[in-house]
C-alpha positions as CSV (number, residue, x, y, z in Angstrom):
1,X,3.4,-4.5,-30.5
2,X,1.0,-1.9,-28.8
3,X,-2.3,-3.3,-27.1
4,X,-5.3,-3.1,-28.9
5,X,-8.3,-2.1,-26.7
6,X,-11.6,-2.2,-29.2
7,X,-14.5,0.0,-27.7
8,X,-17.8,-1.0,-29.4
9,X,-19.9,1.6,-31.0
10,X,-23.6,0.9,-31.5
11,X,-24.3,4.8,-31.2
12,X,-25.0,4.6,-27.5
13,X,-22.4,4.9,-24.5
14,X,-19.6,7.6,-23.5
15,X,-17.3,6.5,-26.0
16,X,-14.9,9.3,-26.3
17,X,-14.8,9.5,-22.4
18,X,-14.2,5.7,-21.6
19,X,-11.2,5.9,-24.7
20,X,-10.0,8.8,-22.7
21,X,-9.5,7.3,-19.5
22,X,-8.1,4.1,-21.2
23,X,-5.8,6.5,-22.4
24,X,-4.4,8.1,-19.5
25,X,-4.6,4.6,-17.8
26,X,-2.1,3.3,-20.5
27,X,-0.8,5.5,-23.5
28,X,0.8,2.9,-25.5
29,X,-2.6,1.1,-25.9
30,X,-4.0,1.6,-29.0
31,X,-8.1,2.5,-28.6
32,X,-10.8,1.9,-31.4
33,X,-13.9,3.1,-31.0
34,X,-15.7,0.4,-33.4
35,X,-18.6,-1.4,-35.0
36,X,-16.2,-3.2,-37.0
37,X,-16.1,-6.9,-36.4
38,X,-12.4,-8.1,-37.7
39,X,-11.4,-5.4,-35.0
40,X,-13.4,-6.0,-32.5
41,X,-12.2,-10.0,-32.9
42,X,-8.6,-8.7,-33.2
43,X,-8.5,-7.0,-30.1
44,X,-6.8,-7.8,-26.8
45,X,-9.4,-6.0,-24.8
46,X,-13.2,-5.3,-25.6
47,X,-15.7,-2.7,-23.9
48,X,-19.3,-2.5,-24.4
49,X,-20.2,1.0,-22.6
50,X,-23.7,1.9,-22.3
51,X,-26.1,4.9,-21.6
52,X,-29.6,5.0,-22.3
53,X,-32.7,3.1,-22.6
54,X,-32.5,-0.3,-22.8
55,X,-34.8,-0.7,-25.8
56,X,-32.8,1.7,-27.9
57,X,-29.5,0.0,-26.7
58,X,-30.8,-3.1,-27.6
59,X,-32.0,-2.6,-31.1
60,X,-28.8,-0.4,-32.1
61,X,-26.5,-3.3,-30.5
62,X,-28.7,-6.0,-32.9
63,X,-28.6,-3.3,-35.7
64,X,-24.9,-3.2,-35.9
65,X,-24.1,-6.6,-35.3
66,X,-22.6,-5.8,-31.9
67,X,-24.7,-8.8,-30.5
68,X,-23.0,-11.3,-32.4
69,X,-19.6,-10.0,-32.0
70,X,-19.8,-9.5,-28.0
71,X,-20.9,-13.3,-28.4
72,X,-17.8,-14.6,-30.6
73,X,-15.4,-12.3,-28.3
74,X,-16.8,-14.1,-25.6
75,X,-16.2,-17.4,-27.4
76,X,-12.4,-16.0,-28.6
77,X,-12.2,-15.6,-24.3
78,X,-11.1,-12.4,-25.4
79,X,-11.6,-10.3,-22.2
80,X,-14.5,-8.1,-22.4
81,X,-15.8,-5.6,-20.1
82,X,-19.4,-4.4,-19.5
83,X,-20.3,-0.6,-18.5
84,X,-23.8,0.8,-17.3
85,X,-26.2,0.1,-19.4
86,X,-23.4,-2.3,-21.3
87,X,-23.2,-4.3,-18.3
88,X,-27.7,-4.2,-17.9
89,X,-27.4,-5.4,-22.2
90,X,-25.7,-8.1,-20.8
91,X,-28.6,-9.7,-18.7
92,X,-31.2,-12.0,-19.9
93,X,-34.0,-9.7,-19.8
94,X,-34.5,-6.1,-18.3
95,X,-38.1,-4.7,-17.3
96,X,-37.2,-1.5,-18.7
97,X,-39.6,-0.1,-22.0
98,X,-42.1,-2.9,-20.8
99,X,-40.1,-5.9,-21.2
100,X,-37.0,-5.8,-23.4
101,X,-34.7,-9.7,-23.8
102,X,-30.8,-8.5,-23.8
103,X,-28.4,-10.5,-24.8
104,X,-28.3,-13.6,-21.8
105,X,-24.7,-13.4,-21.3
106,X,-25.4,-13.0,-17.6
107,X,-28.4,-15.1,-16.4
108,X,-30.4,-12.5,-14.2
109,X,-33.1,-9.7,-14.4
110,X,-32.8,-6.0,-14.5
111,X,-35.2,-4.0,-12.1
112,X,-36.3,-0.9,-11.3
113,X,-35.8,1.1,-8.8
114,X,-39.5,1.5,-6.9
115,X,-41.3,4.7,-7.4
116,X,-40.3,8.3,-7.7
117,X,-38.9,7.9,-4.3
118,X,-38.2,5.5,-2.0
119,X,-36.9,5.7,2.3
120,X,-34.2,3.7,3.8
121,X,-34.7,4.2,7.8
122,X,-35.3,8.0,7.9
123,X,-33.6,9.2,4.5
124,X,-35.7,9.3,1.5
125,X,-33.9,7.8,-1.8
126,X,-34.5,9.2,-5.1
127,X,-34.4,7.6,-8.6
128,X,-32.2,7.8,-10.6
129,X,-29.6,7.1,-8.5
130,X,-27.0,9.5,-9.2
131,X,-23.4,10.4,-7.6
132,X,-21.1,8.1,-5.4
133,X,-21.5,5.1,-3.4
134,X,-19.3,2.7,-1.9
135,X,-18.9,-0.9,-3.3
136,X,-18.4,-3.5,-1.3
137,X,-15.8,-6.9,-2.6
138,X,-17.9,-10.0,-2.4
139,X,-15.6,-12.1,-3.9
140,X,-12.0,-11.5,-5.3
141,X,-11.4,-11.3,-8.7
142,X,-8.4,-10.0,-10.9
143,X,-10.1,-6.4,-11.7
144,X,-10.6,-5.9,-8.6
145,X,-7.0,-6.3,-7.6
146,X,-5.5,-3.4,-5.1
147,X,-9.0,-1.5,-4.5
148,X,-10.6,-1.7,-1.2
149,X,-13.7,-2.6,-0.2
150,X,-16.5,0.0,0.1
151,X,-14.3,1.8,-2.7
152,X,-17.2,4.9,-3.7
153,X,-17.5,5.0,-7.4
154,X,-19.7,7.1,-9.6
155,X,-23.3,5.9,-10.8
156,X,-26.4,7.1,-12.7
157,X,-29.0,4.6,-13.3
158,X,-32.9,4.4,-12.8
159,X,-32.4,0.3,-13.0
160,X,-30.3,-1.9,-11.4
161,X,-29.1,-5.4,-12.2
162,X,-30.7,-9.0,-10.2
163,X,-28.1,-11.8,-11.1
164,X,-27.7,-15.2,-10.4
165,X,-25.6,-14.6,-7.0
166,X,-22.8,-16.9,-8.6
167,X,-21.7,-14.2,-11.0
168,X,-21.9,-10.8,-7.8
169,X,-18.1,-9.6,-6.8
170,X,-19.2,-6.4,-6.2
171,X,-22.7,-4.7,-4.5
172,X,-23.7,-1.8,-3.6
173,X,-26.7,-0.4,-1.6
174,X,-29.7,1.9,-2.6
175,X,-32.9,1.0,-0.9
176,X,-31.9,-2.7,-1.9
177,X,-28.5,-4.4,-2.2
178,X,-27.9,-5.0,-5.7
179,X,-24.6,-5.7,-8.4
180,X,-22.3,-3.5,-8.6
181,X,-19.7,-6.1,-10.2
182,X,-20.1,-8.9,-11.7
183,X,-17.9,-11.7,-13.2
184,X,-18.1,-15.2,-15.6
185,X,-15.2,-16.9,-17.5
186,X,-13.6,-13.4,-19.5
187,X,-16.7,-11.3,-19.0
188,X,-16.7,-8.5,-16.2
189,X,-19.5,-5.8,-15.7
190,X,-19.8,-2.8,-13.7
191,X,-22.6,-1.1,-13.2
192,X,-21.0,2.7,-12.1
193,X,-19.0,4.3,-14.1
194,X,-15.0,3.7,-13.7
195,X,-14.3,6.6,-16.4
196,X,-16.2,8.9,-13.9
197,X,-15.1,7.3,-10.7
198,X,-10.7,9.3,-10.3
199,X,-8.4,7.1,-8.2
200,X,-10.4,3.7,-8.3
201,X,-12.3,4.0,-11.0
202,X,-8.7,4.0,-13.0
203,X,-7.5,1.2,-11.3
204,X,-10.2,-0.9,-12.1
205,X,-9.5,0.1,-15.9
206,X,-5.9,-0.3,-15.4
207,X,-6.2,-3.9,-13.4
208,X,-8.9,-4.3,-16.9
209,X,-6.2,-4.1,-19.2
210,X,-3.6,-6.4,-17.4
211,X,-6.4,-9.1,-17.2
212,X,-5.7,-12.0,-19.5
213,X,-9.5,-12.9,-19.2
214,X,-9.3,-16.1,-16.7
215,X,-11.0,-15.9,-12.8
């Protein structure tokens, strides 16, 4: 029987481009894009992408349900895998749209990055950040099996995620070190984009789908 991979759809997120690159990952997985709960629940793998504000996220992800599904996939220990602003829904509360609560799977805060622009030493940083960085492996973890250190992935984002430090495999540095990666139980969360990010970005997806959801 062909893998089921269940992509939730709330409205918000590169759907069509995250299915893609599941696809070329593995094409014998078979890839919903979904608000449908029984498939969501029957699935072997689960991605909650993202793009957006957070407020909008949030209130399409209630709207639809998608809250209390991501919550019984994570009870099923179904693995489930967070993307941009998926993996920012994920936190207990984001100061984005004046103070929005998300959905506390992840205790931690999501922050902005300061001002219109910002320096590091002599080189002036701009919000959003936008284009590649490298990620750095603070712990190791299953999805981030075969990909070096300081890997550069892809990222846009005007907000960046403050966890509990237990939950950090992966940071990266713009004007302050923040997650790049992070990990509980059958729940990982990226904050780049692995659909954008060639070579690694695929083998994050393609370690993803080979997971069977324990650390």
């Amino acid at each position: 029987m062909k893998k089921q991979v269940a992509i939730i759809d709330y409205g918000m997120g590169n759907l069509h481009s995250v299915a893609s690159a599941i696809q070329h990952v593995d094409a014998d997985v078979d890839v919903a894009i979904t608000a449908d709960q029984k498939t969501i629940l029957s699935a072997d793998h689960v991605i909650l992408p993202g793009v957006g504000a957070i407020r909008d996220c949030m209130h399409e992800i209630r709207r639809v349900g998608a809250d209390k599904a991501v919550a019984q996939v994570i009870a099923q220990k179904q693995p489930l895998l967070g993307v941009c602003v998926g993996m920012q829904a994920l936190m207990t509360h984001s100061e984005e749209n004046n103070g929005i609560d998300c959905l506390n799977v992840f205790d931690g805060q999501v922050r902005l990055f300061q001002g219109d622009e910002f320096r590091t030493g002599d080189t002036h940083l701009k919000v959003p950040h936008m284009g590649w960085n490298n990620v750095a492996t603070e712990v190791d973890h299953p999805i981030w099996q075969g990909i070096h250190s300081d890997s550069r992935f892809y990222f846009v984002h005007s907000y960046f995620v403050e966890p509990n430090q237990d939950y950090m495999i992966g940071s990266c540095e713009y004007g302050v070190r923040f997650a790049a990666i992070l990990a509980r139980d059958n729940v990982v969360a990226v904050q780049f984009h692995p659909e954008k990010s060639h070579v690694a970005g695929l083998r994050l997806l393609r370690n993803f789908l080979g997971w069977n959801g324990q650390p």
